[in-house]
Every structure is written in C-alpha cells, then in structure tokens.
C-alpha angles and dihedrals in degrees: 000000000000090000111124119184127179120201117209120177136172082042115163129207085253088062092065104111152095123318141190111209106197111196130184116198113200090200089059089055082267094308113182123224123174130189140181130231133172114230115208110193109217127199087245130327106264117225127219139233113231098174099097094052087043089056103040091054085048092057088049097044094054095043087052083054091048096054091040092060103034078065086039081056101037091050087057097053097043081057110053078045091072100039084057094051090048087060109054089039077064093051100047092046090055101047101062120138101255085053094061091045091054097039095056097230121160109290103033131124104233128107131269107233123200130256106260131247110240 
C-alpha cells in the first residue's frame, strides 16, 4: 500500500548519480515529501542461482524428518514393549498353583461337590 516503485529504462553509465525524488500526496492535503537517492547504473542485473541452497535445505530438512521419525519410531516400540511385558507379568501373577486348586481346574486336587438340591 505504501510501496512506491519507479521504473527507469534506456538508461546509460553516464546516468549513475544522485537523485531527488518530490512527491505530493493528495490524501496528506497535498502534502509534499522529497527524498534522495543515488542511482548506479550496472552493465545488467545478474541474476542468481538459488538451486544449490534449495537443494541443500532440502537435504537438512529431510534429514531432520528422518531422525524425527525414526524416535518417533523408537518411542513406539519401546511402548508396545512394555505393554508386552505388563502383560505377562499379569499372567504369571494369576497361574500360580493355589489359583488352579481353588479354582477347581483339571488337575487340581479339590473336590468335586455335587450339584445341590433347591
């Protein structure tokens, strides 16, 4: 919005040099505002090559991906590890032998009862 660009073209080496830019702004009740400004005339505006760097944060940034999902990774297994181990700590906890003599599993040494009269 309060971008102003000039445009100059055909412009020669003898044109390099110092310039006073006067502006009036409506908007301001014709305000007038003035800067300098010092012009160097080039042979042509080189342009540059950007692919190298493009490529090389590319490299990083996917490395950085990489690393992040290999913990990512690392963190899951770890995980479902312990939730393994949990579980057969369970299991062993519940199959001990007194378990199976109460319980009357096969096997076992209690009684059948009989089935009672209602």
């Amino acid at each position: 919005m309060n971008n102003i660009s000039i445009v100059l073209r055909d412009l020669e080496f003898s044109d390099t040099g110092k310039y006073t830019c006067h502006v009036k702004n409506p908007k301001e009740n014709n305000l007038q505002h003035h800067a300098t400004i010092f012009l160097q005339v080039v042979d042509r505006l080189e342009e540059v090559d950007n692919t190298v760097t493009l490529i090389i944060l590319a490299v990083v940034g996917g490395v950085i991906g990489l690393l992040i999902l290999i913990l990512l990774i690392k963190k899951l297994i770890i995980f479902i590890l312990k939730k393994t181990r949990e579980k057969k700590k369970e299991c062993l906890v519940s199959s001990s032998g007194n378990d199976n003599t109460e319980n009357g599993l096969p096997g076992s040494k209690a009684e059948e009862k009989p089935p009672s009269k209602v």
